[in-house]
MARDOKE-918013 format. One record per residue: x, y, z of N, C-alpha, C, O in turn. Coordinates in steps of 0.2 Angstrom, whole numbers, plus 5000, padded with zeros to 4 digits. Last residue first. Layout:
BEGIN
XYZXYZXYZXYZ
...
This chain:
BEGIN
508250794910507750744907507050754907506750714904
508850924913509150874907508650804903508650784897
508550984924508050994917508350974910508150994905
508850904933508250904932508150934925507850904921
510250914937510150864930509650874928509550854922
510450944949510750984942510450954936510550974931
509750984962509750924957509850934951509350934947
510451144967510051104968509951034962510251054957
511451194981511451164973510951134973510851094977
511551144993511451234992511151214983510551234980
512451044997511751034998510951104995510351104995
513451114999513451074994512751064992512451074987
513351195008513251215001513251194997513151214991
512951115021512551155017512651195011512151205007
514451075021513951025018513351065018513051035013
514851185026515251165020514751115017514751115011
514251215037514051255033514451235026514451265020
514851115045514151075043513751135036513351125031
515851145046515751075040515251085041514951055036
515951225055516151255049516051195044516051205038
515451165067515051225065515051235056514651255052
516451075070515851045069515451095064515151085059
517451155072517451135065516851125065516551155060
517551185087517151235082517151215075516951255071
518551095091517751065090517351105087516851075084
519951035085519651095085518851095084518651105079
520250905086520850935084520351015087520651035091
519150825083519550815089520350855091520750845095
518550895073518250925078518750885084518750905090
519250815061519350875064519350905071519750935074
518550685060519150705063519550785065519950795070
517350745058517250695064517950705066518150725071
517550825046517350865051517550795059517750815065
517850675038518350755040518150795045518550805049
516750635038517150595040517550655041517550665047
515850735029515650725039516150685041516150685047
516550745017516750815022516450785029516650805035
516150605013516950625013516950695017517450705021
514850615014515050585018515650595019515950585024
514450715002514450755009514750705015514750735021
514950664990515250694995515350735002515750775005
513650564992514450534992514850584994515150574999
512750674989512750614996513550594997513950605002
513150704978513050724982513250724990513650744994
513150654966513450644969513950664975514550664977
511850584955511850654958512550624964512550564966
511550504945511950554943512150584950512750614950
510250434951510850394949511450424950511950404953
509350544951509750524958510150474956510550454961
508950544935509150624940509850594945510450604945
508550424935509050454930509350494932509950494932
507450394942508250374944508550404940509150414943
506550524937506750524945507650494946508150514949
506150454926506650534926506850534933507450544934
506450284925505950344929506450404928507050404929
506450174924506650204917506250264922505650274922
506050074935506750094932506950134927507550144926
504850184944505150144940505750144937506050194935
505250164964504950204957505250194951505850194952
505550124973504850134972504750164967504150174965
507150154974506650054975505950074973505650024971
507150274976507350244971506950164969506550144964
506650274990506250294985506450294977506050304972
507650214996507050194997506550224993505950204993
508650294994508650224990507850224990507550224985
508250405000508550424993508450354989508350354984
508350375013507550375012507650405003507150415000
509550365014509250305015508450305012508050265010
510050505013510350455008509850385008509750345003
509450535024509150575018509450525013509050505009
510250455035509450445034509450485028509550435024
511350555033511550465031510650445030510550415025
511150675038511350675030511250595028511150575023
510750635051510150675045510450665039510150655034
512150565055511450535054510850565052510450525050
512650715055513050665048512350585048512250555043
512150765062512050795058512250765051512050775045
512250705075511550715074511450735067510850715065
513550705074513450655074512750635072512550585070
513950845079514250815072514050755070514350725065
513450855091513050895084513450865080513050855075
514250775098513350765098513150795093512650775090
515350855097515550785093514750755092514650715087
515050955102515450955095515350885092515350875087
514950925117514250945112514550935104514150915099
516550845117515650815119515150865113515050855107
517350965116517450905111516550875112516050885107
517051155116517151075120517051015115516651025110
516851265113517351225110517651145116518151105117
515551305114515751285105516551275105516951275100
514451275123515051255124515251245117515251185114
513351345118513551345126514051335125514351385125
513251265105513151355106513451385113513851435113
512951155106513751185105513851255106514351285106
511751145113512251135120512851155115513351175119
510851215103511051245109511551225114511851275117
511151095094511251145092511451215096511851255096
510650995099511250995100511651065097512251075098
509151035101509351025106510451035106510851065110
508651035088508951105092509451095099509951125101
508950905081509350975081509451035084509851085084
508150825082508850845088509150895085509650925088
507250825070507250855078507750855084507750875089
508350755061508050815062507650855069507850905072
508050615064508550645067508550745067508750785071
506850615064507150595071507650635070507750685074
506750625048506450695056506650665059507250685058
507450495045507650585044507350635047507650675049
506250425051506950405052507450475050507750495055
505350455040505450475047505850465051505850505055
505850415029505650475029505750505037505950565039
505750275031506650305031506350405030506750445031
504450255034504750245037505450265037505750275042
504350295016503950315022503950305031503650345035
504950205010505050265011504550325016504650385018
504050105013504850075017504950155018505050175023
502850115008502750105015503550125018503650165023
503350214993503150154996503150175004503350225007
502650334981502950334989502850264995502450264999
503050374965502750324969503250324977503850324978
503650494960503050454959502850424962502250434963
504950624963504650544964503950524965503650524971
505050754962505250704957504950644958504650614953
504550794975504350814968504650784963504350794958
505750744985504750694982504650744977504950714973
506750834980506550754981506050724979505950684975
506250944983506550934978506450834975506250804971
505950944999505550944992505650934984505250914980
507650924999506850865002506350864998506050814995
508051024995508150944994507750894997507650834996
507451115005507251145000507451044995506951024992
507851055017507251075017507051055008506751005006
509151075016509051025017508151005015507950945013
508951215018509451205010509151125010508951105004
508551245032508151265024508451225018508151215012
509651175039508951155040508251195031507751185028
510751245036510651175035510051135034509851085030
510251375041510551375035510351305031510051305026
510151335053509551365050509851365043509451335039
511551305058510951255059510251275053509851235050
512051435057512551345054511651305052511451295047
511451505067511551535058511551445057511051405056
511551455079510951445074510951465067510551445063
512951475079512751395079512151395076512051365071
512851595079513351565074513251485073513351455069
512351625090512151675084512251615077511851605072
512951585101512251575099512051565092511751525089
514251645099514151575099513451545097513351495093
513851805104514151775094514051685094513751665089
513651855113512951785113513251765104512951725100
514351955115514351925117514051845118514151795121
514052035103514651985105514651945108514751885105
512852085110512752025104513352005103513351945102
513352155117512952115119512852065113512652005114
513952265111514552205113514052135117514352085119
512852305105513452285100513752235107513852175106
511652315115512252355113512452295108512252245108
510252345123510352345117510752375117510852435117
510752205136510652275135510652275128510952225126
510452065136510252105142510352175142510052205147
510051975121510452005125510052045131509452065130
509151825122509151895123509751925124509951905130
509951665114509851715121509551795118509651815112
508851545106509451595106509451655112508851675114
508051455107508551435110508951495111509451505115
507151485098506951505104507651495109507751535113
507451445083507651525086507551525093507951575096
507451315085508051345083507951405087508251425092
506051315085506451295091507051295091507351295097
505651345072505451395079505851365082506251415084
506251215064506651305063506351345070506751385073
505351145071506151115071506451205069506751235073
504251175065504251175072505051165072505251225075
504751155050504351235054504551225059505151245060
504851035051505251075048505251145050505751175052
503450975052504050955056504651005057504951005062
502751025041502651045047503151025053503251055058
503450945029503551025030503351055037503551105038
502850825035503650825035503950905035504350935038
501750825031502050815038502650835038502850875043
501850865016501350925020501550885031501550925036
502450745012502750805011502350835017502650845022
501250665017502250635017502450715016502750735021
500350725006500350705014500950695017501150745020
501150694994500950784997500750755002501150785006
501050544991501750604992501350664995501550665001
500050434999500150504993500850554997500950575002
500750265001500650325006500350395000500650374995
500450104996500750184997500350254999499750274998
500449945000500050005000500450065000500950075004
């Protein structure tokens, strides 16, 4: 039995909303309107830029996504959700590196949150591969795309980096937002 893609989609864009408000809530007030007061909270600032960024561009590839693909099995519908799980941890870890952007722990909880949302988006990519026909504009497009492959070459980098420097976590994950920034090049090839 299959699911209708625009339900699948119209969940999944409301999880995305709640997920970007709980980004902002996390962010401090400064305590006086000044410039060194926002200095002050720059770790906040920069951890949610990272994240907000990641969470739209990701966003924007997700509908990208199911709008190429036709048919939405049970399984992609389970690895759909297996990608908001990990998507809802984001604010959470997104706040504790904000606090601590140079301790190894939260760097290492956000680079792990973040490279399991990239690895489920790869798994809900086969699983809707498997759904849809072999000669489909859809595989033709995600055969080509090599994407995924290189955003797991930058999250193995960032994993070793942040043991060297845990504010990396912050700068890889804006490195795999650009990649991700691109949108399915091939679309209007077939």
């Amino acid at each position: 039995m299959y699911m209708n893609k625009n339900r699948l989609e119209a969940f999944s864009d409301g999880v995305i909303a709640i997920v970007i408000t709980l980004l902002v809530l996390n962010l401090k007030v400064p305590k006086t309107p000044s410039i060194n007061e926002i200095w002050k909270i720059r770790e906040s600032l920069i951890a949610y830029i990272s994240s907000f960024i990641f969470v739209v561009v990701i966003w924007q590839s997700h509908h990208q996504l199911l709008s190429l693909a036709k048919s939405i099995s049970n399984t992609a519908v389970w690895a759909n959700n297996f990608w908001l799980f990990w998507l809802t941890l984001s604010p959470f870890v997104t706040y504790w590196i904000s606090e601590f952007p140079t301790k190894l722990w939260p760097a290492f909880c956000y680079s792990v949150v973040y490279f399991m949302w990239s690895l489920s988006y790869g798994i809900l990519s086969k699983t809707l591969l498997k759904a849809n026909e072999e000669d489909s504009k859809f595989k033709r497009i995600l055969s080509n795309d090599r994407r995924s492959k290189f955003s797991l070459i930058v999250n193995i980098l960032v994993f070793i980096g942040i043991f060297f420097w845990p504010p990396f976590a912050i700068i890889g994950r804006l490195i795999i937002s650009a990649i991700w920034a691109i949108p399915y090049g091939k679309i209007g090839k077939y």
